[in-house]
C-alpha positions in Angstrom: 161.3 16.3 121.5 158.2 13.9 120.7 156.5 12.6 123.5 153.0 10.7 123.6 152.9 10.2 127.8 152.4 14.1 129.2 150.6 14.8 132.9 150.8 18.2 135.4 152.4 16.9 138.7 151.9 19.2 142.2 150.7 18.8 145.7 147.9 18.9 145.8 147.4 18.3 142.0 143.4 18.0 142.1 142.4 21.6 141.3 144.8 21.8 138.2 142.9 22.4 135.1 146.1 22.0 132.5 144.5 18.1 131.7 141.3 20.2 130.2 143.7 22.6 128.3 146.3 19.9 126.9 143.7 17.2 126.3 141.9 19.8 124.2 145.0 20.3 121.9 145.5 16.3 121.7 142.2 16.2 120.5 142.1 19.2 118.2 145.1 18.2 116.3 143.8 14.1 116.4 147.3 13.4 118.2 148.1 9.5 118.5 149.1 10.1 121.9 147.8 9.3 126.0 145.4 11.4 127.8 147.3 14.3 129.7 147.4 13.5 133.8 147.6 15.0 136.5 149.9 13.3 139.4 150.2 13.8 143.1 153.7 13.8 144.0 155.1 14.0 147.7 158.0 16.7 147.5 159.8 14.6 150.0 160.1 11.9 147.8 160.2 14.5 144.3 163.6 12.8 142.9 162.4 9.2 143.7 159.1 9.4 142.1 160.4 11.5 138.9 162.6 8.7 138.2 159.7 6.2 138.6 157.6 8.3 136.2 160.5 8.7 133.8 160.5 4.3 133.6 156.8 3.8 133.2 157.3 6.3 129.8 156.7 9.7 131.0 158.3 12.0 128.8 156.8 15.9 129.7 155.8 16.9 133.0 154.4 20.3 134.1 155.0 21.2 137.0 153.2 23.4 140.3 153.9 23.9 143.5 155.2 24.0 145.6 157.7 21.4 143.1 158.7 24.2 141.2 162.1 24.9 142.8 162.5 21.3 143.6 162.0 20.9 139.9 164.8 23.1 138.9 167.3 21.2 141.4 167.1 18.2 139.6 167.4 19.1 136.4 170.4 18.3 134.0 169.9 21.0 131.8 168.1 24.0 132.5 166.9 27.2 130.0 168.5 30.6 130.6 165.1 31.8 132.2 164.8 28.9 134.4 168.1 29.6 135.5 167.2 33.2 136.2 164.4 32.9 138.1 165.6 29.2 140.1 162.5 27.3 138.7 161.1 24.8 136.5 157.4 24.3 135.1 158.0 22.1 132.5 160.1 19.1 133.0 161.4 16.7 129.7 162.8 13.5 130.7 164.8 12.6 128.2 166.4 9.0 128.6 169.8 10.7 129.0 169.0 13.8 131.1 166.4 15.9 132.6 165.7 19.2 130.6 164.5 22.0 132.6 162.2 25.1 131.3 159.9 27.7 132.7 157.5 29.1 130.6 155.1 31.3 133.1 157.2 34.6 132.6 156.4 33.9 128.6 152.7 32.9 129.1 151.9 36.2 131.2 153.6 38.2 128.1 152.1 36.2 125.4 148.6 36.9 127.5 149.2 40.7 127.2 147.8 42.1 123.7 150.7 44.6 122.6 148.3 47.8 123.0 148.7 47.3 126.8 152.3 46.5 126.7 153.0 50.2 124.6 150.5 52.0 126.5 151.1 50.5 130.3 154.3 48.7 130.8 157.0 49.8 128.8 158.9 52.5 130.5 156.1 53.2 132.8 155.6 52.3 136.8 154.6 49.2 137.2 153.3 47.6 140.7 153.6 43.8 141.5 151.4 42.6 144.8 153.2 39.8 146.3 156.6 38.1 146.4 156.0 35.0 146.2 157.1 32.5 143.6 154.5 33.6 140.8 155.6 37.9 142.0 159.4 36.5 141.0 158.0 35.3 137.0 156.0 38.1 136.6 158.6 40.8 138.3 161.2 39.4 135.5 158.9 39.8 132.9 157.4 42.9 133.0 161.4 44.0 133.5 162.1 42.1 130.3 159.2 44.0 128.9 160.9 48.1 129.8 158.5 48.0 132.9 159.9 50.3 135.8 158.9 47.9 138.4 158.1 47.8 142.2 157.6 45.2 144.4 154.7 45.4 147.4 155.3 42.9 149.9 154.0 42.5 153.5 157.9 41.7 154.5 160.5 44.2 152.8 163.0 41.8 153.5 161.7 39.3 151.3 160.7 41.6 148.2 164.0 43.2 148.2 165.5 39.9 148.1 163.6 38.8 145.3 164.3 42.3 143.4 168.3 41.7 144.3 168.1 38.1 142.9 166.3 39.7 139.8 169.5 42.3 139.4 166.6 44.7 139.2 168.0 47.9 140.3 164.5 49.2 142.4 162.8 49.4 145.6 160.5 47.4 147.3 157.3 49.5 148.1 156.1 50.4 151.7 152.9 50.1 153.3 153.1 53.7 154.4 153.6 54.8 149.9 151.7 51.6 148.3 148.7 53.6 147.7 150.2 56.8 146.6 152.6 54.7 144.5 149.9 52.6 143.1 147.9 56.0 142.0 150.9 56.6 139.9 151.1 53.5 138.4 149.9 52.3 134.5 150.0 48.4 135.2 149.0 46.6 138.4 148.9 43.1 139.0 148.3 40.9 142.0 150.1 37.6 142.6 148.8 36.8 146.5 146.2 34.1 147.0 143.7 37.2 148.9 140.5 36.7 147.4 140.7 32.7 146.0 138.6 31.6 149.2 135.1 32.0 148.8 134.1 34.9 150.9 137.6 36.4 151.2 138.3 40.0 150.6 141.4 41.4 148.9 141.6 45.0 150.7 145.3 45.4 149.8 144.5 48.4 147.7 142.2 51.0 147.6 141.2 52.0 144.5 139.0 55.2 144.7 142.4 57.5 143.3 144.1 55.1 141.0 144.0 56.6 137.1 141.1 55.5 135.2 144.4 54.4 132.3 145.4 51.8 135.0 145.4 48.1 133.7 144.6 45.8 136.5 145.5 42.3 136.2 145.1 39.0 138.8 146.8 35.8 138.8 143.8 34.3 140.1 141.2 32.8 138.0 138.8 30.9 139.6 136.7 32.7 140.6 136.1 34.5 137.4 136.5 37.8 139.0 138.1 38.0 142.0 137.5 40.4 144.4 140.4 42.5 143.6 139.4 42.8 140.0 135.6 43.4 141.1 136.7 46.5 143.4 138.6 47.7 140.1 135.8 47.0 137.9 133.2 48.7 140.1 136.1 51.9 139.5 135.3 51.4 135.7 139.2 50.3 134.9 140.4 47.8 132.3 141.5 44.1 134.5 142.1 40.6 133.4 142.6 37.3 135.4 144.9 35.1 135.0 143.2 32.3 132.7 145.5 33.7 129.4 148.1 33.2 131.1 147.5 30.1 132.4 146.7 28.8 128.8 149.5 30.5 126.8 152.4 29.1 129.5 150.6 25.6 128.9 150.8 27.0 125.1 154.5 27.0 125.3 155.1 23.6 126.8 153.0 21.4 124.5 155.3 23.2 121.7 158.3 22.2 123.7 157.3 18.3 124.0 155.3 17.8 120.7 157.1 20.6 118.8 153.4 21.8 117.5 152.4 25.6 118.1 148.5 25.9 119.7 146.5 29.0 120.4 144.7 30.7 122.5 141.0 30.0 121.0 137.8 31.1 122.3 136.4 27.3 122.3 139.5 26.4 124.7 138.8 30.2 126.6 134.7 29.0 127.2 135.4 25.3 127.6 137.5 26.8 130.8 135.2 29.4 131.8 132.5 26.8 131.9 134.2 24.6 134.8 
């Protein structure tokens, strides 16, 4: 589908920097199209204000949360991923239906160069931090991606739940083994929020025995390097925040509404750094 009225919708939307990433594209290609926006919407009154956004012309919507799930609930049409992991960030309203994708488990991949993938994912232990709605994306994809995967949560409960939902035949990790199990791993990645706040430590791992071939990774991007990464760093190991990922999933819905393919350039990569 074609679309020329696009925006990021969330609550609290402010912080969102998806209208820098997509308005670059619309430049870059000269697209005859609106400005990308970025919309506050109440998820008490989701279905109500969808609708009103589908009238005034709206045609692509991404989606954060905590609308994600809400997202997928209303959708007439969802893709087999979305259906996997019971959320939607990317939205196209359609005048007949409401078409429902996800595209985060594909942006982390597509952030991942392929040397990383052979040499630390693909039948080797991986570790996810987390089990929140981001842990559930990224738990599916490095599973898509051969990944032996294990799930550290503060609530077992929860991460075995997630891994159950997943039909991922594993084990969530205890506090008592995370460390020893995270010195065996090849490919660690935290999806908590520890270490976003200015100030605020991440101390969930200690990282004096993990293997110098351990990729770290972090959702988190802003800051630049968050404290997790910076322990790992200091530790001399290989680590990456989440910008890539957050540009390549973006990537993958401007292709689905204006059926053009972007990249991942180092203007768009700066132009984000810089903010």
């Amino acid at each position: 589908m074609a679309t020329d009225r696009t925006a990021v919708i969330g609550f609290p939307v402010d912080h969102s920097l998806s209208p820098i990433i997509h308005n670059h594209w619309i430049k870059e290609l000269g697209l005859d199209i609106k400005p990308y926006e970025k919309i506050n919407v109440d998820p008490n009154k989701f279905e109500e204000q969808i609708n009103k956004l589908k009238a005034e012309g709206y045609g692509g919507l991404n989606v954060t949360v905590p609308l994600k799930e809400l997202a997928f609930s209303i959708s007439d049409e969802t893709s087999s991923v979305s259906k996997k992991l019971r959320s939607v960030n990317t939205l196209s309203l359609n005048f007949e239906k409401i078409d429902g994708d996800n595209t985060d488990a594909v942006g982390f991949i597509n952030s991942l160069d392929e040397k990383t993938i052979e040499n630390n994912i693909t039948n080797k232990k991986t570790l996810v931090l987390g089990a929140g709605g981001s842990a559930r994306s990224l738990v599916y994809a490095l599973n898509e991606l051969g990944g032996h995967v294990r799930l550290f949560n503060r609530t077992l409960e929860k991460a075995q739940i997630l891994l159950d939902d997943l039909s991922i035949n594993s084990s969530p990790v205890g506090a008592e083994e995370l460390d020893d199990y995270a010195n065996s791993s090849s490919f660690i990645v935290n999806t908590t929020s520890l270490g976003q706040k200015a100030g605020e430590h991440n101390n969930i791992l200690r990282f004096e025995n993990i293997e110098m071939e351990t990729f770290i990774y972090d959702l988190i991007y802003n800051p630049k390097r968050s404290s997790f990464l910076e322990q790992a760093e200091a530790k001399g190991l290989k680590v990456q925040n989440g910008l890539r990922m957050l540009i390549e999933q973006a990537a993958c819905s401007f292709q689905i509404w204006h059926e053009i393919k972007v990249g991942v350039s180092e203007e768009i990569m700066s132009l984000l750094e810089s903010v």
